[in-house]
N, C-alpha and C positions, 0 to 999 in steps of 0.2 A: 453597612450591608454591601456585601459586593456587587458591582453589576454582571449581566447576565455573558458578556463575552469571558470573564472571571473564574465566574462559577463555571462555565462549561470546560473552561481549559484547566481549569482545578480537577474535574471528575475526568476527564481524558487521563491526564498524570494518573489519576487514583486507577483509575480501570487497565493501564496500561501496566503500572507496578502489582495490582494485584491480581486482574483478572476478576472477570463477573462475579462467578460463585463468590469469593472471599471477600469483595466489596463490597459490605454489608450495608444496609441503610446509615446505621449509628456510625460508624466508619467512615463514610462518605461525608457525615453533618460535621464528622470531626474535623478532617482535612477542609473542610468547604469553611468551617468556624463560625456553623452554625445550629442551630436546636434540631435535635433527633428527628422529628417529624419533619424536617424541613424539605428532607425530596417529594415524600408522598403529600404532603401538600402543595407544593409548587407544581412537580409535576404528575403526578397520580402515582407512580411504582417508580420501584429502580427499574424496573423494564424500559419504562417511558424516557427515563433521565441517560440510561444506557444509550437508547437511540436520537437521543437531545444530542448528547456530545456525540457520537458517530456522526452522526450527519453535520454538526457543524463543524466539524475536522473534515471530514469528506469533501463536503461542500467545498471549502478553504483549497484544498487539494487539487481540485475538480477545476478549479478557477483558476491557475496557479501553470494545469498542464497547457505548454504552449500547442496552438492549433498545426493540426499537420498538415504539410503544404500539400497541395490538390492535384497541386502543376508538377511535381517530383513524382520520382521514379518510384515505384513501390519497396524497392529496397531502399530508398532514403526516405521513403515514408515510414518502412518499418523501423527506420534508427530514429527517427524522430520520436516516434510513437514513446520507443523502447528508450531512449535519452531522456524524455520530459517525465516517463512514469518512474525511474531510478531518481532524479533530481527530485521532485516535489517530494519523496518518500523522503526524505535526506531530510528537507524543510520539517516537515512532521513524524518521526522516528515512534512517537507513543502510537498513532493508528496502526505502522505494520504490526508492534507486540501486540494490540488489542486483536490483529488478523492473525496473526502466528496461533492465540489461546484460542479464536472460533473456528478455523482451518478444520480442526481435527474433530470437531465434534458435530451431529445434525442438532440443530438448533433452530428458532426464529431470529435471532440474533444474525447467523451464518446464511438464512433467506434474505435478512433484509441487507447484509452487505451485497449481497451477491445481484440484487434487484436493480440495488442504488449506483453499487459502482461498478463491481466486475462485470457482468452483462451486459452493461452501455459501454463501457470499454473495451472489452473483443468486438462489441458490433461496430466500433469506430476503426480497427482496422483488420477485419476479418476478410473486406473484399480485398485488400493489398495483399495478406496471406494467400489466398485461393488464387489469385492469379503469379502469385512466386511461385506455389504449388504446380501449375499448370504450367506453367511454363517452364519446371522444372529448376529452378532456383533454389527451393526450398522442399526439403524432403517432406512426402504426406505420412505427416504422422497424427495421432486421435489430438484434439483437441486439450486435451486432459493435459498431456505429455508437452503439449507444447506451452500452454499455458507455463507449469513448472519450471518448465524450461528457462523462461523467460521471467516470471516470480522470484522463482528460489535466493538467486544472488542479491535481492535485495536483504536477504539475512546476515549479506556480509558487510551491510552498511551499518545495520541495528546489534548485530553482536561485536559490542566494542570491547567488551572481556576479552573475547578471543581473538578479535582481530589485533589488538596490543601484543599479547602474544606472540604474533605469529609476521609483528613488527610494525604495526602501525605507530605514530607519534603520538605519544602521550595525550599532548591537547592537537588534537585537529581543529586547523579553521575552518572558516566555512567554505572559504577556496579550495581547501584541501579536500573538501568532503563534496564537494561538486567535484573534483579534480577526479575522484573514487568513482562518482557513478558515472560520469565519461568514461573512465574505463574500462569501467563493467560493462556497460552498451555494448561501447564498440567491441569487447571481446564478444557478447553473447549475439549480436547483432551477425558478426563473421562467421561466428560456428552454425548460427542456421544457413545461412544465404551457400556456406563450406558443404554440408551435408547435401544438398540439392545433386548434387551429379550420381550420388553413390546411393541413391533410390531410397526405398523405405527402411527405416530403422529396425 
């Protein structure tokens, strides 16, 4: 029988290749190689098991992102922030596709990401925003927009179809894949702090 850090990172893969809807119970016991009824008995639904592995990926993640210095300027707060949230994504690639397939839809699924992680994470650095905002650093734009802003290029780390394409190295290591979201940062990091003089977007 597997133990349980196992089975959660079994169903992470499974949920992440297929997505909730198509991950069916019987699906799940197969990849896990275990008896059909084996989620709903361990954990009561796939609802329950969906949010078993979310939060123990999250968690991982959660612990993972380095603290941001207190005593730094709020724009090297905000790269810090913006540094440590591309890195740990890197470390765990199956959470962002599990976020990319609830992104788009209202669900419970999409409340309880948004409770656990995204919510405590703008409120970690929303007062460094507000006062780049005010002090003109940082151009005032809604929440929503900036967010994305900020999000979005993590898809250039999880789309490795296209980023091959379009020249990546075949096998990236993991230096090279930390080397990536350094540079994501610091590009996406400059284009806000860049926008701050030239007012609202």
């Amino acid at each position: 029988m597997l133990d349980e850090p196992s089975i959660l990172l079994r169903g992470l893969d499974a949920f992440a290749e297929l997505g909730y809807d198509r991950a069916s119970a019987r699906e799940l016991a197969r990849r896990l190689g275990v008896s059909h009824n084996f989620v709903n008995d361990r954990y009561g639904s796939k609802a329950a098991f969906w949010r078993a592995v979310v939060d123990s990926a999250m968690g991982a993640q959660l612990a993972r992102m380095p603290q941001v210095d207190d005593s730094a300027d709020d724009a090297e707060q905000l790269r810090q922030f913006v540094t440590g949230l591309y890195r740990t994504s890197v470390d765990t690639p199956q959470l962002g596709r599990i976020f990319v397939d609830e992104f788009s839809r209202e669900s419970e699924r999409l409340d309880h990401v948004y409770e656990r992680l995204i919510g405590p994470s703008m409120r970690t650095i929303t007062p460094s925003l507000d006062r780049l905002v005010a002090s003109g650093r940082v151009a005032p734009v809604p929440m929503d927009v900036l967010f994305f802003a900020v999000v979005g290029p993590i898809s250039g780390m999880l789309a490795v179809p296209l980023a091959r394409r379009l020249g990546r190295a075949e096998a990236s290591s993991p230096e090279q894949l930390t080397a990536t979201a350094e540079a994501l940062a610091a590009l996406v990091v400059r284009g806000l702090l860049a926008t701050g003089a030239g007012g609202p977007l």
